[in-house]
N, C-alpha and C positions, 0 to 999 in steps of 0.2 A: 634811430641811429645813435642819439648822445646816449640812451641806454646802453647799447652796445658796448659802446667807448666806454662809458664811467662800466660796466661791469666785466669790463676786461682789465682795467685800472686797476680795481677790490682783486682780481685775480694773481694779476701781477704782485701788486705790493703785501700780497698774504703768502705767495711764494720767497716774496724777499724775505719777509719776515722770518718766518718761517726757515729759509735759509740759517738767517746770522741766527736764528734762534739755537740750532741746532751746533751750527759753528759755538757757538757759546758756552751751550752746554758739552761740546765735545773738548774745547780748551780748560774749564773748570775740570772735569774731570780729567785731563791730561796733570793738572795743576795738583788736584787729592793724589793722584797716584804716585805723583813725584813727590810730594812732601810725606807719603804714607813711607815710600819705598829708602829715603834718607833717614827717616824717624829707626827703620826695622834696623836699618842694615849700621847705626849707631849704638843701636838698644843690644847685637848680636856681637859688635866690636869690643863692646865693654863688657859681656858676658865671656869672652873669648879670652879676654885680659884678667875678669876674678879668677875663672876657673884654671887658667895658668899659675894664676897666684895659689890658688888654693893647695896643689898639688905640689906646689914645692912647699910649702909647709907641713907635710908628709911623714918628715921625720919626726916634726914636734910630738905629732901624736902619739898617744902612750902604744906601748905592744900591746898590750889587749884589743883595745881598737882599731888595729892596722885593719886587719881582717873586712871589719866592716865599713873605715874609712875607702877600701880599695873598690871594694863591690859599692859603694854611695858613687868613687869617682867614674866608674862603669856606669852606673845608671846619667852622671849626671852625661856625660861625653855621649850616650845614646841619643838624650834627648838633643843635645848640639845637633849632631848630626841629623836630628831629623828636623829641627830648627832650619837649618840648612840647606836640607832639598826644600823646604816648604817658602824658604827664600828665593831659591832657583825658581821653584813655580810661578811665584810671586811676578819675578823679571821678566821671565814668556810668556806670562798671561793675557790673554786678549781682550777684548772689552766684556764679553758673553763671560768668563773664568774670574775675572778680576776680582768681584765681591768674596765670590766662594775662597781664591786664594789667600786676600790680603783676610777674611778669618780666620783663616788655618795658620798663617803666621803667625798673627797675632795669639791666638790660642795656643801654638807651640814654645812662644817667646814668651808668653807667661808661666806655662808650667815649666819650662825652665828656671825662670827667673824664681818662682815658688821653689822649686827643687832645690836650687842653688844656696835659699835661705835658711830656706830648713836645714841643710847639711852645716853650713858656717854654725846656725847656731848648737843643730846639734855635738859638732866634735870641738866647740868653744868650752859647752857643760862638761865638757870629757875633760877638755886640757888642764880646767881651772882643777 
């Protein structure tokens, strides 16, 4: 009978366990996801604000390089946009998607962010 009892005890307190374990790890990862999802949607605010800026600096640029500045501002505004939906997916993602999403952002808000540099510096060499 005290077997019983103590191995119904082990049963119980490894289900508890077990419980908050899970609670734990489902709050931590509540906690990544919110600090990833502030980080992006910061990292896309401030790309949103150069590349406004860059495009009114449009004029500066010489007539030779309108051409290819306008097709750069094409390519970069592509990649926004797909920054963008990749942020949307980011926000309805479910625990199963979440990895794969907050990648894809991540990897879209870098080649923007690459893109974005490369352009400044390119039509800087231009302007001087």
């Amino acid at each position: 009978m005290r077997e019983k009892v103590l191995g119904l005890v082990v049963v119980v307190l490894t289900f508890a366990f077990l419980g908050w374990y899970a609670d734990a790890k489902a709050a931590e990862q509540e906690n990544d996801m919110q600090s990833f999802k502030k980080q992006a949607e910061e990292r896309l605010k401030t790309l949103d604000k150069k590349l406004d800026e860059l495009k009114a600096k449009a004029p500066e640029v010489k007539t030779e390089a309108k051409k290819e500045f306008k097709k750069a501002m094409t390519d970069l505004r592509m990649k926004q946009k797909l920054a963008k939906q990749k942020w949307t997916a980011v926000k309805k993602a479910s625990e199963k998607r979440w990895e794969k999403a907050k990648s894809e952002l991540s990897a879209a808000i870098q080649d923007l962010e690459d893109s974005y540099e490369k352009t400044v510096s390119k039509f800087q060499e231009k302007k001087e």
